[in-house]
N, C-alpha and C positions, 0 to 999 in steps of 0.2 A: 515534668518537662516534655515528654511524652505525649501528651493531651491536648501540649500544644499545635502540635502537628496534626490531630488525628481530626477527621471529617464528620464533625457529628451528624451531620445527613445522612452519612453512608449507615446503613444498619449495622453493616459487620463493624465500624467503627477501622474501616482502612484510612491509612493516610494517604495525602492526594500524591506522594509520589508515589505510594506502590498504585493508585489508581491508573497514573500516568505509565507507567511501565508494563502495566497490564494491558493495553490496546484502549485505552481512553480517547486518545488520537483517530485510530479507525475508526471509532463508531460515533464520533461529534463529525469528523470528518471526511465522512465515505464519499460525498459527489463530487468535494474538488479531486481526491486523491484517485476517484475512479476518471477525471475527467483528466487530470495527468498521465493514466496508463494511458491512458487513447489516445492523449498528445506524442507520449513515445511510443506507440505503433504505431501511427499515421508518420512521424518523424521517418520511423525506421522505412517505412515503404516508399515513401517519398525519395529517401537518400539511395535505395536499393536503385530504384526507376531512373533518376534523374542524372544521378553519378555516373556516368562511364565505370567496366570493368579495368578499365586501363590502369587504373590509379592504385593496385596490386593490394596487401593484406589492412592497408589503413580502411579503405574503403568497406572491404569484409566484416572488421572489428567495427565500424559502426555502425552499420547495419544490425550486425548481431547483440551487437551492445545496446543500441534502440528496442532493438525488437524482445531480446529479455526484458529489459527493464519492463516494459509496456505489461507484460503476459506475466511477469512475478509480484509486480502491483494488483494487477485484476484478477489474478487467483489467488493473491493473500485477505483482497477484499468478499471475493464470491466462497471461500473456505471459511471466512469469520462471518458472515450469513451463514452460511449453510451447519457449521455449528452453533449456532443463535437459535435457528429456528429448530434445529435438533435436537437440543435442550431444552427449549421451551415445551415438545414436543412430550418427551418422558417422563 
């Protein structure tokens, strides 16, 4: 039953959901999900500029909420490069 799940492509003989849960996602899909960080840091800067301070800690929390998200997308993507080709490397 086993066997049925399992990826005979894959050499190790993984099956496609430990593929999936291994960063399968990142690496088919790095330019939109790189192209979504930039969307939530241009987001985040935009709201910082455009917003009035007036508008008190709602204002703050988006900003800051934007501009994480932006910066822990594009360093979860440039960190699985950079172990990629670090690997490949040794």
């Amino acid at each position: 039953m086993a066997d049925a799940e399992r990826d005979h492509l894959h050499p190790h003989g993984a099956t496609r959901m430990a593929r999936f849960w291994h960063g399968g996602a990142l690496v088919s899909h790095q330019v939109p999900l790189a192209l979504v960080g930039l969307a939530c840091l241009t987001l985040g800067i935009v709201v910082a500029v455009v917003v009035p301070d007036s508008d008190g800690p709602a204002w703050a929390m988006a900003v800051a909420g934007c501009l994480a998200a932006g910066v822990l997308l594009l360093g979860r993507i440039g960190f699985a490069l950079f172990r990629r080709h670090r690997g490949a490397a040794v």
